[in-house]
C-alpha positions, 0 to 999 in steps of 0.5 A, a space after each residue: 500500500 502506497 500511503 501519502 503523508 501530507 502537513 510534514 515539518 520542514 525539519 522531518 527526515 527519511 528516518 524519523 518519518 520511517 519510526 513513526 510508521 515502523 511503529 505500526 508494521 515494516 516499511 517497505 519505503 519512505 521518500 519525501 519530495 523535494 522541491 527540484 530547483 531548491 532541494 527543499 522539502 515540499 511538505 509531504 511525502 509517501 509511505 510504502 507498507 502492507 495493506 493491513 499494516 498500512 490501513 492500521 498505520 493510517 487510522 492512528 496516525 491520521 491527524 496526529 502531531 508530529 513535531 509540531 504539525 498536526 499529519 494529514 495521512 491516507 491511502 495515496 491516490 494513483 497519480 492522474 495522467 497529464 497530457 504532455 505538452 510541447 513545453 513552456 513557450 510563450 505562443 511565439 510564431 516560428 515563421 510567418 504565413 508567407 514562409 518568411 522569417 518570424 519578426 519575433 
């Protein structure tokens, strides 16, 4: 079972995050998402355990303070599929109408 953890401290880690859950059953994983331009973590992050270990985990951790935030914790939803986009631009022309060379 994937369980996302949300609400997490700045200062939380890998390993106290995987305490808090070991507490409940074996886990399998813990990553915790950093931002990609900073490093710095995005607040939350995912818990891989059993499926009977990880429902337990959920309904006793959900809600509880850990090192001072209050944790939103549930069962992880699959991530949706996003259409792929042909990038960042600003809708600039390539070339104009005529076949000449774009004024932009």
């Amino acid at each position: 079972m994937n369980i996302y953890v949300g609400n997490l401290p700045k200062q939380v880690t890998e390993e106290s995050l995987r305490e808090l859950f070991e507490k409940h059953g074996e886990v399998k994983e813990v990553k915790l998402i950093r931002d990609f331009d900073s490093g710095e973590l995005r607040g939350f992050g995912f818990v891989q355990m059993s499926d009977s270990e990880g429902q337990a985990a959920i309904d006793s951790i959900n809600g509880l303070d850990f090192e001072g935030s209050k944790l939103t914790v549930n069962a992880a939803r699959p991530k949706k599929d996003r259409p792929r986009t042909g990038g960042g631009g600003r809708g600039e022309r390539r070339g104009d109408s005529r076949g000449g060379r774009s004024r932009y």
